[in-house]
N, C-alpha and C positions, 0 to 999 in steps of 0.2 A: 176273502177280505177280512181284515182284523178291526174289532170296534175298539183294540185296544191303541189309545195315542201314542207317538213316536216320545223316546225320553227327551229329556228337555236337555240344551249340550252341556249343562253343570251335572248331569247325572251318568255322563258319559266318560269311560276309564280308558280304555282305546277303539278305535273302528267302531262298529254296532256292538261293541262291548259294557255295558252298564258297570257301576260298581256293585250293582245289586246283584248282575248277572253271577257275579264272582264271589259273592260273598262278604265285600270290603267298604271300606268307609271311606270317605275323601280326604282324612286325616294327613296332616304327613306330607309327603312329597310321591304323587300317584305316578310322575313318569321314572321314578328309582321303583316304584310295583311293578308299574308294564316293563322293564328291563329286567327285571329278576324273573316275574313269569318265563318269560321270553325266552331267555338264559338257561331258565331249567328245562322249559319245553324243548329246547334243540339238543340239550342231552340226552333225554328222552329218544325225542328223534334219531340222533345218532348213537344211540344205543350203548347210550353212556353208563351206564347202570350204578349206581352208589351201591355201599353196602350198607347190611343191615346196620352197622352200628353208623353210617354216616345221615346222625339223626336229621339235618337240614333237608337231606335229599328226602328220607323217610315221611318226613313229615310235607314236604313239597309231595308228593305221590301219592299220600292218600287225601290231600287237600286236593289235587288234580281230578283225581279219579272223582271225590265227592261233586266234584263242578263239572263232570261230563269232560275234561280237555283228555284225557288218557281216559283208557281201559286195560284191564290186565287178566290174565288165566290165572295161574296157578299163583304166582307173587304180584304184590302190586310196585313191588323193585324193579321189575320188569314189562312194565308196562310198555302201550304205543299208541300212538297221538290219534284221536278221535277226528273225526270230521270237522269238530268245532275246535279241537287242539290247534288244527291245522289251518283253520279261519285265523286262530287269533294271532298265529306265526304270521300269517299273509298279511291281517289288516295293520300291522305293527313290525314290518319289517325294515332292517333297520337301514341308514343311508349309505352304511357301507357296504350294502346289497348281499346280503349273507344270501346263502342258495337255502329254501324251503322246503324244497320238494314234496 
């Protein structure tokens, strides 16, 4: 049992996902965030790989990794979606029912 309280739902980015969880601010337009997250994680997934010099992707993958959604070996280019990668696929998937696995 946790004494810590449930967030409040203005503190909440998608599913049991906080913005605080992720590192992010409410600034902005957060359901163009959880689509971008989202977007990048399924490349991931699908073993989309960017390269080094495709700095969006570069910089998505160590900002992943730093948040626990990916892990990676040898490059963090080639990362693969963590158990909570794979929650925030789930809890944010989208209506045109993209497959998750």
């Amino acid at each position: 049992m946790s004494d810590q309280a449930p967030p409040h739902e203005d503190d909440i980015l998608a599913g049991s996902f906080t913005f605080n969880d992720l590192g992010l601010c409410c600034c902005g337009c957060p359901e163009m965030l959880v689509e971008y997250i989202r977007k990048m994680l399924l490349r991931v997934h699908e073993r989309d790989f960017g390269t080094y010099e495709d700095l969006p992707y570069m910089f998505f993958v160590n900002w992943a990794d730093d948040k626990g959604l990916i892990n990676h070996g040898t490059t963090v280019r080639c990362g693969w979606l963590t158990d909570k990668g794979r929650k925030f696929l789930a809890e944010t998937e989208s209506p045109a029912g993209e497959k998750n696995q």
